[in-house]
C-alpha positions in Angstrom: 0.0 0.0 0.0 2.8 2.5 1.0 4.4 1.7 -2.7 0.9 2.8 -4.2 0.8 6.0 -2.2 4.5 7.2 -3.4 3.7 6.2 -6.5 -0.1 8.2 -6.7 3.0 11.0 -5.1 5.1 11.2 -7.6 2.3 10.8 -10.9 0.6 13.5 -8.9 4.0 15.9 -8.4 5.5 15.4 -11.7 2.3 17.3 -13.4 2.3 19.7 -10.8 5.6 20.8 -12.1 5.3 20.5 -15.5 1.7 22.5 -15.5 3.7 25.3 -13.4 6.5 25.6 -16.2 3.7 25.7 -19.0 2.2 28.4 -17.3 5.0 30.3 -16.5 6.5 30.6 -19.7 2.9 31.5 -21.0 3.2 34.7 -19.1 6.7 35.4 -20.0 6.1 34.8 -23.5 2.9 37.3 -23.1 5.1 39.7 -21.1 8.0 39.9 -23.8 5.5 40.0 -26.7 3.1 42.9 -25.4 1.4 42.9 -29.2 0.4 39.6 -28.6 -0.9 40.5 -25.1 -2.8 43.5 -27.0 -4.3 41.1 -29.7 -5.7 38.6 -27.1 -7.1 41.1 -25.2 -8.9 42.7 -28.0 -10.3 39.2 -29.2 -11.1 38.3 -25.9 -12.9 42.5 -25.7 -14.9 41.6 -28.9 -15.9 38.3 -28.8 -16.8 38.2 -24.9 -19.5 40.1 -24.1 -19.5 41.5 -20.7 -17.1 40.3 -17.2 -18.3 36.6 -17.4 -15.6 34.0 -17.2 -14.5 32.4 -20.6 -15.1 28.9 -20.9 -14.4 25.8 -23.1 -17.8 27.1 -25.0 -16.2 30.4 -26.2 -13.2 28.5 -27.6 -14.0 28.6 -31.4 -14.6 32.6 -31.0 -11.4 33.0 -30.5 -9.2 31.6 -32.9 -5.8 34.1 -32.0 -5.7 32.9 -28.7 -6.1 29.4 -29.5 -3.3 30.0 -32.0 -1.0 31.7 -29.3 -1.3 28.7 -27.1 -1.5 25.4 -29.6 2.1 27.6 -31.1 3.6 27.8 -27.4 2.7 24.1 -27.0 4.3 22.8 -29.7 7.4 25.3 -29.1 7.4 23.8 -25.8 7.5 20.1 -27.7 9.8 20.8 -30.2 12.7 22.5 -27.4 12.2 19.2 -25.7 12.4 16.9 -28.3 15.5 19.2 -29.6 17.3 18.4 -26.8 
């Protein structure tokens, strides 16, 4: 049982780290590109109407954001697999 529990441990820590790295360099990539940060917000502006949350629903509105991320994913992949 204890060999289940470090296990569940370390499934559960190793995508704790890697979701913390994804998101980080998301914001520094957004934070060194500020005309990217200023085209997501405008799409995000225009195709969200009022302060409600965006969910999994809005996701074919907004087609630069999705763009944005699907390019820092596969950045992400192709650094790794460069290696």
């Amino acid at each position: 049982m204890q060999q289940l529990k470090n296990i569940c441990f370390d499934l559960w820590s190793a995508g704790m780290d890697t979701s913390t790295h994804v998101i980080s360099w998301g914001i520094l990539y957004i934070l060194h590109h500020p005309e990217v940060a200023r085209r997501i917000r405008e799409e995000l502006d225009s195709k969200i109407c009022g302060d409600r949350i965006v969910t999994l629903d809005d996701k074919h509105k907004l087609p630069y954001t999705n763009a944005v991320i699907n390019v820092r994913k596969y950045i992400r992949y192709y650094c790794v697999r460069s290696e």
